[in-house]
NULUM-253947 format. One record per residue (C-alpha): x, y, z. Coordinates in pm, whole numbers, plus 50000, padded with zeros to 5 digits. Each point is the difference from the previous one (the first is absolute). Layout:
+-------+-------+-------+
:     x :     y :     z :
+-------+-------+-------+
:     X :     Y :     Z :
...
+-------+-------+-------+
REM end
This chain:
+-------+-------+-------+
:     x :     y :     z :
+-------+-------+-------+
: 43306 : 28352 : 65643 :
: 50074 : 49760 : 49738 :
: 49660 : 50058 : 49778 :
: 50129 : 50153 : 49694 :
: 50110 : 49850 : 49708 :
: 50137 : 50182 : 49646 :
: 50228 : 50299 : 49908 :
: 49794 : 50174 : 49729 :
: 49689 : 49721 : 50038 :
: 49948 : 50045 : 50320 :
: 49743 : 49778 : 50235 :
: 49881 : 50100 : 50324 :
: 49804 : 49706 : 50216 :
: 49797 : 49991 : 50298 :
: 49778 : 49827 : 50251 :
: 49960 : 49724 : 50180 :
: 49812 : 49631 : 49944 :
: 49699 : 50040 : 50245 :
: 50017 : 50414 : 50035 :
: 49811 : 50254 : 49789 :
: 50170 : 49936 : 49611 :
: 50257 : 49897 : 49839 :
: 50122 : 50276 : 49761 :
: 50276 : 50145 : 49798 :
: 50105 : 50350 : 49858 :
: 50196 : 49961 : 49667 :
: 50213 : 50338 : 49876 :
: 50206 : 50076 : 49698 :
: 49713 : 49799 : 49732 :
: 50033 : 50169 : 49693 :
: 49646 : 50221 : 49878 :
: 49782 : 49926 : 49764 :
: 49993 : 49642 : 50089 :
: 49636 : 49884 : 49950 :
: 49913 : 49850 : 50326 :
: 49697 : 49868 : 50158 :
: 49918 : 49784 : 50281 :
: 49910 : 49745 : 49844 :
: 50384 : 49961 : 49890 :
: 50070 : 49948 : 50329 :
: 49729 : 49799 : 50077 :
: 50075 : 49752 : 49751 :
: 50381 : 49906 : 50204 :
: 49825 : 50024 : 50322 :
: 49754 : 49719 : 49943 :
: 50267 : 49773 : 49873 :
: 50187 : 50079 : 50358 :
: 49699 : 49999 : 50253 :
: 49900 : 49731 : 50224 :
: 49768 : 49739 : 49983 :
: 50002 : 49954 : 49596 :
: 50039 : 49658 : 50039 :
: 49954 : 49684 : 50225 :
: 50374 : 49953 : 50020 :
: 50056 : 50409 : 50172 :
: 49913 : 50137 : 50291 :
: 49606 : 50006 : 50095 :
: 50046 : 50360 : 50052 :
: 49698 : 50270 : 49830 :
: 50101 : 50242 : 49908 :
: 49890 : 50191 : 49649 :
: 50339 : 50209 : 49986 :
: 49779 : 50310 : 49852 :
: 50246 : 50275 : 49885 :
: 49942 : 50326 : 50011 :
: 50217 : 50272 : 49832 :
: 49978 : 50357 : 50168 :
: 50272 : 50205 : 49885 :
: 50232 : 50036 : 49727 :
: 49778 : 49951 : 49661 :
: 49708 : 50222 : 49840 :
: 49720 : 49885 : 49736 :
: 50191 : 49686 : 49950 :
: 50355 : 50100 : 49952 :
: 50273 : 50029 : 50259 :
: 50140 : 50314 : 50117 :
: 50373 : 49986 : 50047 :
: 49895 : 50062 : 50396 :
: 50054 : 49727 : 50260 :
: 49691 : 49708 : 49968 :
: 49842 : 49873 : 50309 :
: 49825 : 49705 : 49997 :
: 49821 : 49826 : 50284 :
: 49848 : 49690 : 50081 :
: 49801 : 49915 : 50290 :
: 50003 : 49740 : 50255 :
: 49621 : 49793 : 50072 :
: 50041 : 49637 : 50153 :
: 50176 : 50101 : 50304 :
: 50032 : 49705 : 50261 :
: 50247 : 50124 : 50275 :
: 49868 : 49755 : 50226 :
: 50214 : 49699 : 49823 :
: 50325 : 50186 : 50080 :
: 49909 : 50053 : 50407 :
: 50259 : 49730 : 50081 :
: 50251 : 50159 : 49793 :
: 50026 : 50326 : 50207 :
: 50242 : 49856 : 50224 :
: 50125 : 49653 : 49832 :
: 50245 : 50061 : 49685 :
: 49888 : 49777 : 49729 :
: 50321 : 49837 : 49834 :
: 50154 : 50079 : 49697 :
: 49751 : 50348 : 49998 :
: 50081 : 50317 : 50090 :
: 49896 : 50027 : 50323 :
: 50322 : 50001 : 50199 :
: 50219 : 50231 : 49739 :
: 49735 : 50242 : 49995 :
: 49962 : 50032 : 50417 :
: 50354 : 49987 : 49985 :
: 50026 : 50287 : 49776 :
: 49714 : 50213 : 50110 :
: 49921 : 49907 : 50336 :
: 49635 : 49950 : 49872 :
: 49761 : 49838 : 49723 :
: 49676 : 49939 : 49864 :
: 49941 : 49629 : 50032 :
: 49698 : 50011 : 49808 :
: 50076 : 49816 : 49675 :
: 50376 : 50066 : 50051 :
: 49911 : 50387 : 49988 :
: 50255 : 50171 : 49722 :
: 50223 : 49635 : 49946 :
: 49699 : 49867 : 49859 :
: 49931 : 49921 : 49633 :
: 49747 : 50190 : 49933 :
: 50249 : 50330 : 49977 :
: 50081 : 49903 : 49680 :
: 49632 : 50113 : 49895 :
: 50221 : 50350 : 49953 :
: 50245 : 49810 : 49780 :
: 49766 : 49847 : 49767 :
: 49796 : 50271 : 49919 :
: 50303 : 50236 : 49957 :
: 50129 : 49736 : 49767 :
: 49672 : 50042 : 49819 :
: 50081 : 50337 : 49894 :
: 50368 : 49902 : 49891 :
: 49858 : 49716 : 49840 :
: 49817 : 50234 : 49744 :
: 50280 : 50239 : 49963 :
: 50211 : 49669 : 49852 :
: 49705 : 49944 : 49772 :
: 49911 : 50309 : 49880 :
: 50313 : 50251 : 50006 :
: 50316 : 49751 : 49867 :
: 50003 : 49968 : 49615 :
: 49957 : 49623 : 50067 :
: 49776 : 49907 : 50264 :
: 50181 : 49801 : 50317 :
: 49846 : 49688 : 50059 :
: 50109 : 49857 : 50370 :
: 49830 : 49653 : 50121 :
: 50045 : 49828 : 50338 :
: 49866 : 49654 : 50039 :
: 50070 : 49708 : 50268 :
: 50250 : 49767 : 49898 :
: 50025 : 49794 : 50283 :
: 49783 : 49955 : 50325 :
: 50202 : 49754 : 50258 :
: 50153 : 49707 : 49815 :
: 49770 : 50081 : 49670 :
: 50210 : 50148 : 49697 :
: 49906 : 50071 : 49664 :
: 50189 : 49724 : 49780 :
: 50298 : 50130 : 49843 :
: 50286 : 50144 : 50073 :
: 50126 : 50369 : 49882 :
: 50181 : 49990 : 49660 :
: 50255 : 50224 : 49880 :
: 49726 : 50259 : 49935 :
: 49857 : 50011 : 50343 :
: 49680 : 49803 : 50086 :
: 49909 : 49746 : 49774 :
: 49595 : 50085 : 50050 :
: 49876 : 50257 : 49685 :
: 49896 : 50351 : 50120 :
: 49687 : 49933 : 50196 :
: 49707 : 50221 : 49928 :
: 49749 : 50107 : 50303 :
: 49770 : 49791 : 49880 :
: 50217 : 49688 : 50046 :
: 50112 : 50165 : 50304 :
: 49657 : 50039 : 50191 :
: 49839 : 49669 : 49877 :
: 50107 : 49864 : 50273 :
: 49909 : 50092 : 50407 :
: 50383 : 49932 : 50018 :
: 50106 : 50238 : 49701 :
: 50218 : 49692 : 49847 :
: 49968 : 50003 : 49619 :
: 50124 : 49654 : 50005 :
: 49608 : 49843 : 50033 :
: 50184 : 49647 : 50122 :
: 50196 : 50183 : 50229 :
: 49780 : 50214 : 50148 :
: 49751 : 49732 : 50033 :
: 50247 : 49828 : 50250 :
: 50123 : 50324 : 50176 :
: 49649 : 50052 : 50109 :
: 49943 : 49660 : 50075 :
: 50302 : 50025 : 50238 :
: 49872 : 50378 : 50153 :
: 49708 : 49884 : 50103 :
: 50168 : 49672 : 50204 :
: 50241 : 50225 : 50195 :
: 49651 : 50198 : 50053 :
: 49867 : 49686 : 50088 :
: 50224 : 49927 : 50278 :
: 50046 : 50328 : 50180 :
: 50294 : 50092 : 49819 :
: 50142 : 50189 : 49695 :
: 50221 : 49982 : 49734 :
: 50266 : 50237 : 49742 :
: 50044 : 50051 : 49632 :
: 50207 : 50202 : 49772 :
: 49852 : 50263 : 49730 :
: 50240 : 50050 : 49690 :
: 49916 : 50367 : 49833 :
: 50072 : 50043 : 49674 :
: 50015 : 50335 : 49800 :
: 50054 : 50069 : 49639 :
: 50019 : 50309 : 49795 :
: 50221 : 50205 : 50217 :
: 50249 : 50194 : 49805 :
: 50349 : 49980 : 50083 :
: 50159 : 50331 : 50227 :
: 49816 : 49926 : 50313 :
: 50150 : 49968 : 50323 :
: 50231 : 50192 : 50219 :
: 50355 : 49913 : 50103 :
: 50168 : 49944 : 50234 :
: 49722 : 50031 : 50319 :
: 49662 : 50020 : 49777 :
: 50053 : 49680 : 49792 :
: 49711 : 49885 : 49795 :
: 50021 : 49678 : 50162 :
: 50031 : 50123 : 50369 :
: 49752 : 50173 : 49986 :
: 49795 : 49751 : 49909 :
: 50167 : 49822 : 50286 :
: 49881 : 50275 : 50222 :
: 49635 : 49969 : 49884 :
: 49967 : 49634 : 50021 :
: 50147 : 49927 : 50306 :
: 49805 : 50310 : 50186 :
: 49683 : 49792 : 49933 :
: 49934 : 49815 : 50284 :
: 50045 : 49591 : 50034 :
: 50284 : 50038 : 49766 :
: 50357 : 49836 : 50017 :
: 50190 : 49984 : 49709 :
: 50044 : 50163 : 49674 :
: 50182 : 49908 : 49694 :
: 50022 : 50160 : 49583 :
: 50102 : 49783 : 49743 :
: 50174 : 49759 : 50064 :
: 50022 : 50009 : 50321 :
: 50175 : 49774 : 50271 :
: 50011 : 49774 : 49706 :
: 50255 : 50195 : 49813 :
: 50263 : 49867 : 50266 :
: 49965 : 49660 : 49843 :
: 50168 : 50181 : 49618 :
: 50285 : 50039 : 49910 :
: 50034 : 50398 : 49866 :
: 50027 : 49876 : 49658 :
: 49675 : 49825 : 50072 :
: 49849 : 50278 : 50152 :
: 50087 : 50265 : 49762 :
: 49735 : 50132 : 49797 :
: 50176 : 50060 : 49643 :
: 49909 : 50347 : 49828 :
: 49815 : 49985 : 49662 :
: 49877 : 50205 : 49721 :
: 49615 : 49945 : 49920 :
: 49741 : 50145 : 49756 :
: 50276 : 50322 : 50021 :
: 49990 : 50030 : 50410 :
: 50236 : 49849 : 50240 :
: 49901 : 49717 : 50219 :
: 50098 : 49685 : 50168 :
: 50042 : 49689 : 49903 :
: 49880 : 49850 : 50338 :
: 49826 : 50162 : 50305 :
: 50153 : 49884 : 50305 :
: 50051 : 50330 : 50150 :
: 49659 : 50052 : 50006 :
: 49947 : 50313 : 49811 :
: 50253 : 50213 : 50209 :
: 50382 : 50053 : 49986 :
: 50187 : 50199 : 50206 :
: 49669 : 50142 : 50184 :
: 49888 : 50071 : 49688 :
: 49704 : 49891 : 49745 :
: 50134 : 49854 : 49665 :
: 49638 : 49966 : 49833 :
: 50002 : 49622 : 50035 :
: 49710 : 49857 : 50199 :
: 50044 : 50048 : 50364 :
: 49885 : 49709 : 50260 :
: 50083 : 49984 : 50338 :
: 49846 : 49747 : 50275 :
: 49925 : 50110 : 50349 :
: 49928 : 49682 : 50304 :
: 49782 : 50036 : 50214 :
: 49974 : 49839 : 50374 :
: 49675 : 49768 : 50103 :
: 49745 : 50205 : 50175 :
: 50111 : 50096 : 50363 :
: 49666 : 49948 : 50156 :
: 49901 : 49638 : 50054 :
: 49698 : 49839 : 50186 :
: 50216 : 49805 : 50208 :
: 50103 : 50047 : 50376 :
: 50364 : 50121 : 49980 :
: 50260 : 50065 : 50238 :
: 50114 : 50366 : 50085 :
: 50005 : 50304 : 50286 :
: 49824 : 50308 : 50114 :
: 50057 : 50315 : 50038 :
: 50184 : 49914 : 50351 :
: 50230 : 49708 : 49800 :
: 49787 : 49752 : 50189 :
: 49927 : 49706 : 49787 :
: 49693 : 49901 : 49942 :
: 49784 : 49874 : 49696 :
: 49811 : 50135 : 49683 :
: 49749 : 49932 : 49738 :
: 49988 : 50183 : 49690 :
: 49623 : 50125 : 49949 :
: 49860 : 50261 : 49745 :
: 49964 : 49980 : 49640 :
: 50339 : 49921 : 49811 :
: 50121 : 49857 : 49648 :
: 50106 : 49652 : 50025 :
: 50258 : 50118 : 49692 :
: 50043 : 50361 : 49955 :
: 50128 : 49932 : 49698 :
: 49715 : 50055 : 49736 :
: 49916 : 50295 : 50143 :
: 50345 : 50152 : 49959 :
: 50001 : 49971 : 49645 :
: 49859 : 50311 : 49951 :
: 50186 : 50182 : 50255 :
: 50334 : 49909 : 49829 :
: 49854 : 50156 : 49709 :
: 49914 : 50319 : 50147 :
: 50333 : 50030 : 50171 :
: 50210 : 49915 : 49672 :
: 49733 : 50251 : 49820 :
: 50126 : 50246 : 50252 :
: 50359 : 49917 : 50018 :
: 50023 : 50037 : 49607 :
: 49781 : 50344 : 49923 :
: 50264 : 50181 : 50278 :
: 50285 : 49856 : 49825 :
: 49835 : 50122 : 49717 :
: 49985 : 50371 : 50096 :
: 50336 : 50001 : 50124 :
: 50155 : 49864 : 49671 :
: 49774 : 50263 : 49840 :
: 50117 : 50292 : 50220 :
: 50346 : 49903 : 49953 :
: 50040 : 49905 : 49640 :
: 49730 : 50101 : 49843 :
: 49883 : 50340 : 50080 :
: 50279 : 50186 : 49900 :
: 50249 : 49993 : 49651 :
: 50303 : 50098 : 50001 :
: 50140 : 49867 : 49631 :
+-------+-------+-------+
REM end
């Protein structure tokens, strides 16, 4: 049904915003991965409501609980469940929604699909499914770190909320911004490490907030210490799947590596990115592809950017229909980000964490396991 993610890192999710849990069963992790709850725990707090004044209002502790799948500290090799439970259930805000489609939601693609849906906090469409994704991504977070020769390192920060950019344009080397560090990452409620910046993004948040309405941003991700050899053509691309992962996240629309829609403004001599020998190992001169060519990792520093849409809930009256096409009028109510934004940092993250461990396996099964020289 559209809730499983991987080929050899495989992710399971479940459950809906107001019901029981959220949840997610994640198969193929290698064993003898030390693994507690606290691992987990430790993503989920960055992602959970009502960290800050410019999120949604929402409490709810995210408490994880793992109850299959490791032993005495280590993981088994078995599938991993891991559930979190829902506590500040109020269905009551969503009574108007049961038979008025809010726009730009889900509501009328999921009737129309299904013939029926849980209302309550936008039931499965919601955000709060991608509690699953982010503590999956946990776990493939510490497989990066511990089981490569040279730890992965992969940072998503905001780099623009509305009509607020970080200065600077990319260079020939990808974004001009140094390597953030999580530190400089969370110092901010708006997880911009440019402190100027940030200081206006949130500024800006909290007017849309302000007035009822809501606003969009962009998060650039940025990865470095991948080794080239991962990615797999001509379907499986590194690069599409990334694609994939990104845009099933909900609010986004639009996703771009390197360079991008800008690249259409080069020429290809402009564009090219000119093969060099360094320190004994091949490289590139420049980094416009991004750290992929041809579907495929070449060890340079991958970034990609992912945009996502202002907030679909508003607390404004808007025009729309119900469930007989009679039009009629709606208010959003219940407890909603003005800017999902910051709190999708984390989740891009966990999905590139998950995209690059099963890319990882699958090089490994098919180019590494066996010798034939």
């Amino acid at each position: 049904m559209g809730s499983v993610f991987g080929s050899l890192f495989r992710i399971a999710t479940w459950g809906e915003s107001h019901g029981g849990g959220i949840g997610v069963v994640v198969d193929g992790c290698p064993p003898r991965l030390p693994l507690s709850e606290a691992d987990i725990q430790f993503e989920l707090d960055r992602r959970r409501p009502g960290q800050s004044d410019i999120t949604t209002p929402r409490k709810e502790t995210d408490t994880a609980t793992i109850v299959s799948g490791v032993y005495e500290g280590l993981t088994l090799g078995t599938p991993i469940a891991i559930t979190v439970p829902n506590a500040d259930h109020r269905p009551e805000a969503y009574a108007e929604m049961k038979s008025k489609f809010r726009p730009s939601h889900a509501d009328y693609t999921y009737q129309s699909k299904y013939g029926i849906r849980n209302h309550e906090g936008g039931g499965r469409s919601s955000a709060r499914e991608t509690i699953g994704r982010v503590a999956a991504g946990a776990i493939a977070k510490k497989i990066l770190r511990l089981g490569s020769k040279s730890p992965v390192e992969i940072c998503a920060y905001i780099e623009r909320v509305h009509n607020i950019t970080i200065p600077g344009q990319d260079g020939p080397n990808g974004p001009n911004l140094a390597f953030p560090t999580l530190e400089e990452v969370e110092a901010t409620a708006v997880r911009c490490p440019d402190s100027d910046t940030a200081e206006k993004m949130i500024a800006r948040i909290k007017e849309a907030r302000n007035e009822g309405d809501s606003v969009g941003g962009v998060i650039c991700c940025r990865v470095r210490g991948l080794p080239p050899g991962l990615g797999v053509p001509v379907f499986d691309r590194l690069e599409a799947d990334l694609a994939k992962a990104m845009l099933s996240l909900p609010a986004t629309k639009g996703f771009e590596v390197g360079s991008g829609f800008g690249s259409v403004g080069l020429t290809g001599r402009e564009h090219n990115d000119r093969f060099i020998n360094r320190g004994g190992e091949i490289h590139t001169e420049t980094n416009r592809s991004g750290g992929v060519q041809g579907g495929i990792s070449n060890g340079e520093e991958l970034y990609f950017r992912i945009a996502f849409k202002p907030t679909a809930t508003i607390i404004q009256n808007q025009a729309t229909v119900d469930l007989q096409g009679q039009e009629t009028e709606l208010m959003g109510r219940g407890r909603h980000d003005p800017c999902v934004v910051p709190r999708a940092v984390p989740i891009v993250e966990s999905m590139t964490a998950l995209v690059l461990v099963d890319h990882w396996m699958r090089q490994e099964a098919q180019c590494g396991t066996f010798s034939f020289a």
